[in-house]
N, C-alpha and C positions, 0 to 999 in steps of 0.2 A: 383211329383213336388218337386223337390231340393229348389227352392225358396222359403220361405214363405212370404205371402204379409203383409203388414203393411197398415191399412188407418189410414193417417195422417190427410183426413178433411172429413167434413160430412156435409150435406145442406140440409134440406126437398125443395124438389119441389114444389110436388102436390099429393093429396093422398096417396100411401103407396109408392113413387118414393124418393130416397134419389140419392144426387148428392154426388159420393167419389169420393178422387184423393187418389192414393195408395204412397208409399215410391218411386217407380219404375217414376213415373210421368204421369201414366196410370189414367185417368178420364173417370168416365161412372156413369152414372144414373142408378140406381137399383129399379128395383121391387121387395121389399123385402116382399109382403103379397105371394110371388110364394111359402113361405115358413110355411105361418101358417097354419101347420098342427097339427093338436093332440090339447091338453087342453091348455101346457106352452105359446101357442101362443094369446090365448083368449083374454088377453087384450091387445094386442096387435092392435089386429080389431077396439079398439078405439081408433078415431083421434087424439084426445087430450092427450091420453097414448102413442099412437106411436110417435108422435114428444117430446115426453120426453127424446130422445135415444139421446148416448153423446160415444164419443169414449173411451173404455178402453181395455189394454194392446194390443192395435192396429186392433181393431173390431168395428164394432157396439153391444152398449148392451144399455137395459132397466134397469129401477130401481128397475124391480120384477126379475131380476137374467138373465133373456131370454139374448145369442146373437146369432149375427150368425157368422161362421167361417169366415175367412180373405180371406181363399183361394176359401171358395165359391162366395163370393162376386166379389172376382174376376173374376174367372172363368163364373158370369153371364152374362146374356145378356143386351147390353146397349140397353136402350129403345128408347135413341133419336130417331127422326127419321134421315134417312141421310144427309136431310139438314139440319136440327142444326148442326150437326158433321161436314160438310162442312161450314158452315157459321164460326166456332169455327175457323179450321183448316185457314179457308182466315184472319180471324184477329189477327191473330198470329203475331209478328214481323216479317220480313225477312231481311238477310243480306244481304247488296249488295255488290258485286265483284268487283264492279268500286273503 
């Protein structure tokens, strides 16, 4: 990947679900516990400690050192289901041609 992404916003959802929009203008909702694996992610599993996450050098990261890459996040799967993503895409502006 030539690109490297940058997330410029971050939102908890619901559970371990964060809503990012990347530099690109790309937005998807992340299941980021797809990730806690091993000990560094431990506190993480708590609710209270994972909504502690704030963007730095254009990631997600926690205040115990933990992030995740930019380009994985990217690269993950958006959870919405496909009518949220539909419903997003209908409320969008449109231009008219007249």
């Amino acid at each position: 990947m030539s690109y490297l992404p940058q997330v410029i916003r971050a939102k908890h959802v619901r559970g371990f679900v964060v809503a990012t929009r990347f530099d690109d203008g790309t937005e998807k909702q992340v299941d980021i516990s797809q990730w806690f694996k091993g000990p560094v992610f431990k506190a993480l599993r708590d609710s209270k400690f994972f909504k502690k996450f704030f963007i730095e050098a254009g990631t997600l990261a926690w205040p115990n050192g933990v992030d995740i890459a930019p380009e994985a996040l990217y690269e993950a799967k958006d959870v919405r289901s496909a009518g949220e993503k539909n419903r997003k895409r209908m409320n969008k502006p449109r231009h008219s041609s007249a």
